[in-house]
C-alpha positions in Angstrom: 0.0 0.0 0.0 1.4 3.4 -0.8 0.5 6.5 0.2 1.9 9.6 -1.9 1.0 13.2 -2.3 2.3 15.4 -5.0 1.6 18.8 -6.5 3.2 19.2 -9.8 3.4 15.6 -11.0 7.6 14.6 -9.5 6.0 12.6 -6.9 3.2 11.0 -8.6 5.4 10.0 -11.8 7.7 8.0 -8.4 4.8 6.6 -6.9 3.2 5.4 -10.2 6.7 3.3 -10.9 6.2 2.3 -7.4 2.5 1.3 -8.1 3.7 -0.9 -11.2 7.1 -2.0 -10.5 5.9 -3.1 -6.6 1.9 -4.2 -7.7 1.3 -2.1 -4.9 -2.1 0.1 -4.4 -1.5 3.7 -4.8 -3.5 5.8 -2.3 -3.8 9.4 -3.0 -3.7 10.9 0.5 -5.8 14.0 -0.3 -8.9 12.0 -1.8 -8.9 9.9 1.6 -8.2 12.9 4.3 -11.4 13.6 5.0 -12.6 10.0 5.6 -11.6 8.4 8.7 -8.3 7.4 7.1 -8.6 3.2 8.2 -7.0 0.6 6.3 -6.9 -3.2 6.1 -3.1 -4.3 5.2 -3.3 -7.6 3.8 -0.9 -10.3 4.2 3.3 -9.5 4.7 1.8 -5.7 2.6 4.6 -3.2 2.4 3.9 0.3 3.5 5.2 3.1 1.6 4.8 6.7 2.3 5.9 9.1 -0.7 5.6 12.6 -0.6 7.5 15.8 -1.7 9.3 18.3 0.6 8.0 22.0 1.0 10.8 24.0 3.4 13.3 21.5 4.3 9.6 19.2 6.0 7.6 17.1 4.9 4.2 18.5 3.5 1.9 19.1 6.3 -0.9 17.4 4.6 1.0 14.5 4.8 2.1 14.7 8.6 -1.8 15.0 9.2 -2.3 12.2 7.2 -0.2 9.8 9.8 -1.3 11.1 12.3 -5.2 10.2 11.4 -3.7 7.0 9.8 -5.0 3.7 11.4 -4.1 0.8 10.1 -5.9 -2.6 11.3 -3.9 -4.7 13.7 -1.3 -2.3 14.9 0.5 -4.8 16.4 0.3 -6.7 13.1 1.4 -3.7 10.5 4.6 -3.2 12.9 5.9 -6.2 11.5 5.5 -5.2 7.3 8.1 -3.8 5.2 7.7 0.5 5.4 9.5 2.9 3.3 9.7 6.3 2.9 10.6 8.1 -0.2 10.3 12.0 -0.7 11.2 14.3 -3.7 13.1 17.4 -3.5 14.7 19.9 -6.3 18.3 19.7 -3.9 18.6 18.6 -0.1 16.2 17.5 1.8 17.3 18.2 5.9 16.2 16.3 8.2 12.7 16.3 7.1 12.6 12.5 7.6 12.9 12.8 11.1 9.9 14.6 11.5 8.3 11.6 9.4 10.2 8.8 12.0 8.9 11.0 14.7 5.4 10.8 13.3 5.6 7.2 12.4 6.9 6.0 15.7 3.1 7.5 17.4 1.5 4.8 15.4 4.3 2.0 16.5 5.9 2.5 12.8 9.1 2.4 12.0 10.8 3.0 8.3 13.3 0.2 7.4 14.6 2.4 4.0 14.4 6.5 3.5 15.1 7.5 0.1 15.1 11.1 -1.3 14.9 11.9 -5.0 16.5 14.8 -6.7 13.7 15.8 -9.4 13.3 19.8 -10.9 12.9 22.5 -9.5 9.3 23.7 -8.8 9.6 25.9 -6.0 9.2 29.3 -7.4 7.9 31.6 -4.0 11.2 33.2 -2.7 13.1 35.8 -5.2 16.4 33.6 -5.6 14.4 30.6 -6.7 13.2 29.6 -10.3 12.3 26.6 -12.1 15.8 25.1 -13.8 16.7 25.2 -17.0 16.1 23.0 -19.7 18.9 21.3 -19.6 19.2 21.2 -15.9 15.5 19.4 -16.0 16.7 17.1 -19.0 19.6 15.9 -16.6 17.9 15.4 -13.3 15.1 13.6 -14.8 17.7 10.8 -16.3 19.6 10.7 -12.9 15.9 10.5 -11.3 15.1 7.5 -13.4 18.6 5.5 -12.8 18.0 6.5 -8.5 14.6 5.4 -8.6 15.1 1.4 -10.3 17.8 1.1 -7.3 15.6 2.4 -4.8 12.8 0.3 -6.2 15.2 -2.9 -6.0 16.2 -2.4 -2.2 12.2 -1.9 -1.8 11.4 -5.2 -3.8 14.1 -7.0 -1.7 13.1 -5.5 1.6 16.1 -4.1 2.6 16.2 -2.3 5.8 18.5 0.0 7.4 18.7 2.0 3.9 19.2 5.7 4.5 20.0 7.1 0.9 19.4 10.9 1.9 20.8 14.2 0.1 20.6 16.0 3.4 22.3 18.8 2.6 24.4 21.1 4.1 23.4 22.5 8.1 20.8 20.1 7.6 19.2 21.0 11.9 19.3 24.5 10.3 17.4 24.2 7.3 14.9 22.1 8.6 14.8 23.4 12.0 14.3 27.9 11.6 14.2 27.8 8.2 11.7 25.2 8.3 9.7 26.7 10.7 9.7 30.2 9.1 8.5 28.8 5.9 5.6 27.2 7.8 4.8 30.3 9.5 5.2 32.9 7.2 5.4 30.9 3.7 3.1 28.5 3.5 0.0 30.6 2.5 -2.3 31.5 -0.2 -2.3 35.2 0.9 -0.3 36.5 -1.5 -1.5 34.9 -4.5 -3.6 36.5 -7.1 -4.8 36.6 -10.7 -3.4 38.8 -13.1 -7.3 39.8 -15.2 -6.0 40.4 -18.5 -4.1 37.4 -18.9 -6.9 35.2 -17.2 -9.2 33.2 -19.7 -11.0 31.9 -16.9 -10.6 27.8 -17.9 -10.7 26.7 -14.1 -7.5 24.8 -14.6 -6.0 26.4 -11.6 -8.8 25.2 -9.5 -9.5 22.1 -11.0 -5.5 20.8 -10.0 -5.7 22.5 -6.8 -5.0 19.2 -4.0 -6.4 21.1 -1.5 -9.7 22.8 -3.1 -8.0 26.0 -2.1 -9.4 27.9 -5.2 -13.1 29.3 -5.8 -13.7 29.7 -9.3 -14.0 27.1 -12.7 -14.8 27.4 -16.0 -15.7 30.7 -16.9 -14.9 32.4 -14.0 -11.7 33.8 -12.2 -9.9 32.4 -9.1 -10.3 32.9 -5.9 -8.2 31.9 -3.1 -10.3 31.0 0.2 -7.6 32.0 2.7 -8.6 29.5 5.1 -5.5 27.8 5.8 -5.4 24.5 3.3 -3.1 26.7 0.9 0.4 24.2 1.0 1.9 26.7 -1.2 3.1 23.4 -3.9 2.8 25.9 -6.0 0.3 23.8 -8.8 -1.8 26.1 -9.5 0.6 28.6 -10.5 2.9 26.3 -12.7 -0.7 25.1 -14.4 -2.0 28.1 -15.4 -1.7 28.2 -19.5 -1.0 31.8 -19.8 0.6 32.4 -16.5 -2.2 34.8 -14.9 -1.6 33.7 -11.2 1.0 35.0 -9.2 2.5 35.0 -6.0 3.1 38.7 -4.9 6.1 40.2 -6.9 8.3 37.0 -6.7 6.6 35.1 -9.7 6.9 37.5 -12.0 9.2 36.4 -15.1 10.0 32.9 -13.6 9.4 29.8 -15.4 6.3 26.9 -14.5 6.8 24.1 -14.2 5.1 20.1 -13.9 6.1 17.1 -14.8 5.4 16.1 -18.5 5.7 20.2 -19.3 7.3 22.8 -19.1 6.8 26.7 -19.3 9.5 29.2 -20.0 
């Protein structure tokens, strides 16, 4: 059983090879977090969690997810195979610590951590763009060689696998950085649509994970400002004509999502 989230497709395109290469069942996390989040593993089922990392952390969708996550037989699903494999444009800090930390509440422990260097997507700070071309082009073929080895230790049930990119001051990053992205960045607040370059198609909306956006077909977006917004930045790297931005700091920067991109 996996459980993934993504925003602009790096994840998802991971957790789909995961899905075929494993015969695993791929769970969406945001089309199950308002149920009551229950599952039945079946027999020696592996557990996978595979998510993206916003601000050197995991996504908080996807710490709320574990922590509503009950899995039948506790006792019984401490004893299956569970993984964890993120996606990040660089390092990743020690944003798998905070999902040990959350795993060990529900008696879980990961036996392999992976992290996946895919493009860039995160566009919401001044210094940060989407890469280039050829930068995309080269991670993507490094992504694909990372992700059949990672699969292979999975398949095999390795444990004690810890094939991190953690990065420089890793505490640091993860730690007040972290923290001030959660605080500060990881809002809706400052995004808005640009009228003349809107043709109100509803894409944004429609791609939204969250159902952050008012609007549709025919009509322009809204942001409900009531605290969902991850800031994963889909909406924005969606849009065909680039109408939504994110205060000043989007303006001339590439979109990006996996499958496409915008320059």
């Amino acid at each position: 059983m996996i459980f993934y989230f993504s925003g602009t497709g790096n994840t998802r395109w991971a957790a789909k090879a995961l899905e075929q290469q494993l015969n695993e069942e791929l769970i969406y996390i945001p089309d199950v977090m308002n149920g009551d989040c229950k599952f039945r593993l079946k027999e020696d089922e592996m557990i996978g969690f595979v998510f993206p990392i916003h601000g050197w952390r995991p996504p908080q969708i996807v710490r709320r997810f574990i922590r509503k996550l009950r899995l039948e037989d506790v006792e019984a699903a401490s004893h299956h195979y569970v993984y964890a494999l993120c996606s990040a444009g660089d390092s990743i800090g020690l944003a798998m610590d905070y999902i040990e930390r959350e795993l060990a509440d529900k008696q879980l422990q990961a036996d392999a951590e992976f992290s996946l260097i895919m493009p860039e997507s995160y566009v919401g700070l001044p210094f940060m763009d989407v890469d280039s071309k050829e930068r995309e082009t080269a991670k993507k073929k490094q992504a694909e060689a990372d992700l059949a080895a990672f699969i292979d230790d999975i398949r095999n049930r390795r444990t004690g696998i810890r094939k991190l990119k953690k990065g420089p001051i890793p505490g640091f990053f993860s730690g007040p950085v972290g923290g001030f992205f959660e605080k500060h960045l990881i809002t809706d607040k400052p995004f808005h649509v640009v009228s003349s370059r809107c043709v109100k198609c509803g894409i944004c909306a429609d791609v939204c994970p969250t159902h952050d956006i008012i609007g549709g077909l025919g009509s322009e977006p809204q942001w409900k400002h009531e605290g969902d917004c991850l800031s994963c930045f889909t909406c924005y790297h969606h849009c065909p004509h680039h109408a939504i931005e994110y205060g000043g700091r989007t303006k001339h920067k590439g979109q990006y999502f996996f499958g496409r991109t915008r320059r």
